[in-house]
N, C-alpha and C positions, 0 to 999 in steps of 0.2 A: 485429580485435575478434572475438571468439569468440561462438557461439552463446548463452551463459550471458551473456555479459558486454553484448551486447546487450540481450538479453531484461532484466538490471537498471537499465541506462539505460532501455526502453521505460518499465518502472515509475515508475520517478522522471519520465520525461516525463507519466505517466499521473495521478500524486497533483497533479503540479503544475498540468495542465488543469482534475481538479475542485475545488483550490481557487480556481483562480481563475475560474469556471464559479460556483461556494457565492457568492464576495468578490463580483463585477458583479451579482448579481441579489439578493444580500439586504443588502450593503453597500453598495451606489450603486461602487465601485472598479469606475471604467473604464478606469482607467489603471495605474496598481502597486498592488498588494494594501493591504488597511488594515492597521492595526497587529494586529494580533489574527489575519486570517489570514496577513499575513507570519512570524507569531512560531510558527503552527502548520507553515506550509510549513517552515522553518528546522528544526523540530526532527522533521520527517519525511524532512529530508535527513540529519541528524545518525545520527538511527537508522536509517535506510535504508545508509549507509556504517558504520553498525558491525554490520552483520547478521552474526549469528553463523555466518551458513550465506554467505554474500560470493555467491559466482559460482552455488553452488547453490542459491539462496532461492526458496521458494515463493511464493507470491504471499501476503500478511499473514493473510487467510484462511482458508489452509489451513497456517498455519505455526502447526507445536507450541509454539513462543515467542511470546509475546505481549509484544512490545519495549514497547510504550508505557505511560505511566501513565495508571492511568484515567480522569482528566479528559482528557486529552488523546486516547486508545483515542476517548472520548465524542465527542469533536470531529470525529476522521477519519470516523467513522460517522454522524454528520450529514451531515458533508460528503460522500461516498458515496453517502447513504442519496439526497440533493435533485440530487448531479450526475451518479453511475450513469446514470440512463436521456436525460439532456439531453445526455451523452456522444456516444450514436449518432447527433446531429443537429450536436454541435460536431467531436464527433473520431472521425468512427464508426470508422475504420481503426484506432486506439490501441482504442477500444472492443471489437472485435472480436476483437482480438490478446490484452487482460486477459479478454476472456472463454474465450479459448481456454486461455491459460494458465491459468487457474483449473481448467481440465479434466488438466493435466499430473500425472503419480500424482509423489508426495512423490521426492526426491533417497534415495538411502541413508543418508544424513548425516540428513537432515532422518525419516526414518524410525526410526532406533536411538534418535534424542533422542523424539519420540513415545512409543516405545515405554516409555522408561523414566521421560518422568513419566506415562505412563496408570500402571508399575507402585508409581509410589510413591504416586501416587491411591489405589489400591487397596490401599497399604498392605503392600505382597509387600517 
């Protein structure tokens, strides 16, 4: 397995601790996810395997595509927002690692796609 290809399994291992980190503590799921974060995990592996950037993907954060819709955008970001810091006590090493990645400068790929929707932002 490749460094790249790692690093998107880490991720995918990473959404999948803080949903289920969000699902035990505000949903009583002590055991497999409720309906509602299962149906959100499901569709963060769906988009997660169709990243437009595959092996070079940034971490969703720092990516010029914003894959999700936005109720669902809304959802990962709750979940994020209440399991981000319970991370360092459940999975600090997975923690440690999406924070570091979060610090990696953009792919080329993932930098040229930036660059041209900042330009059509801007209307050029």
């Amino acid at each position: 397995m490749t460094p790249a290809e790692r690093r998107v399994a880490r991720e995918w291992k990473t959404i999948q601790a803080m949903i289920r980190i969000y699902c035990r503590n505000n949903h009583g799921g002590r055991g497999a996810l409720c309906e509602e974060c299962e149906e959100l995990r499901l569709y963060a592996e769906r988009r997660l395997e169709k990243c437009p950037f595959s092996d070079e993907k940034p971490t969703c954060v720092k990516c010029p595509v914003h894959c999700y819709e936005a109720g669902m955008r809304e959802r990962v970001r709750q979940v994020m927002r209440y399991s981000g810091p319970r991370m360092l006590l459940r999975h600090p090493i997975l923690a440690i690692r999406h924070l570091r990645d979060e610090k990696l400068p953009l792919s080329p790929k993932a930098q040229k796609v930036a660059e041209r929707l900042k330009q059509q932002a801007s209307g050029s």
